[in-house]
N, C-alpha and C positions, 0 to 999 in steps of 0.2 A: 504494500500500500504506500501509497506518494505521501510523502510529509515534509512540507516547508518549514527551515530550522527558523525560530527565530532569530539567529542572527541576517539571514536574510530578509525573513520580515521589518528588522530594524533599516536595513541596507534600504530598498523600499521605501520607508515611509519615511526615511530624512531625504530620499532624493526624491518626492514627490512634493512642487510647493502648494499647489493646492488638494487638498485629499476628496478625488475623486476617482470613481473607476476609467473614467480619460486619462485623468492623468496616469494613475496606474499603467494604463494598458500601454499610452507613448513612454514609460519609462523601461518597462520591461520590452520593447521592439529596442529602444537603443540599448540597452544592456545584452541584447541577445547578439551572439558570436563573441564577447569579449573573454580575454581567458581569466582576467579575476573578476570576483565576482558571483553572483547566482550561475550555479547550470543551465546551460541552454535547456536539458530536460526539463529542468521547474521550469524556468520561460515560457518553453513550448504548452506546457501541460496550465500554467495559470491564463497563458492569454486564449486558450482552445473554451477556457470557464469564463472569463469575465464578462462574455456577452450576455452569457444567461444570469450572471451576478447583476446585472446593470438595472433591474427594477429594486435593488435592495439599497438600502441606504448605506452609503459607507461607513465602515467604521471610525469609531472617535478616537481611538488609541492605536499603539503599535501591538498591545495585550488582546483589543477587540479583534483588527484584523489577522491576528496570527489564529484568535481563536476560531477565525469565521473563516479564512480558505482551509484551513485544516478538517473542519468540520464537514464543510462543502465536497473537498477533495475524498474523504473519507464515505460522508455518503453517497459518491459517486461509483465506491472500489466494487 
């Protein structure tokens, strides 16, 4: 089963300046191929989600968000 650590989720949410799943998604397309960094796997695997995340409201925290793809990710396995 996929599991986003959160030191990624932290990586994420201080390079996102407004917290929304936009911005998420343009943050994870430029971070995707670089070699530090999140996994292209987690990349590939959170941007395949966050269309269907996108009626939800984003999270307030880096604690909310790590709890809500994980959860997400989880009930998808």
């Amino acid at each position: 089963m996929a599991h986003v650590p959160m030191d990624d989720i932290e990586q994420i949410w201080n390079g996102i300046p407004s917290k929304s799943w936009d911005a998420m998604e343009s943050y994870l397309i430029n971070a995707k191929g670089k070699p530090e960094g999140i996994s292209d796997t987690l990349v590939n695997m959170m941007l395949d989600f966050i269309p269907d995340w996108q009626d939800q409201p984003f999270p307030e925290s880096p604690v909310e968000l790590y709890n809500f793809v994980n959860d997400r990710l989880r009930m998808a396995a």
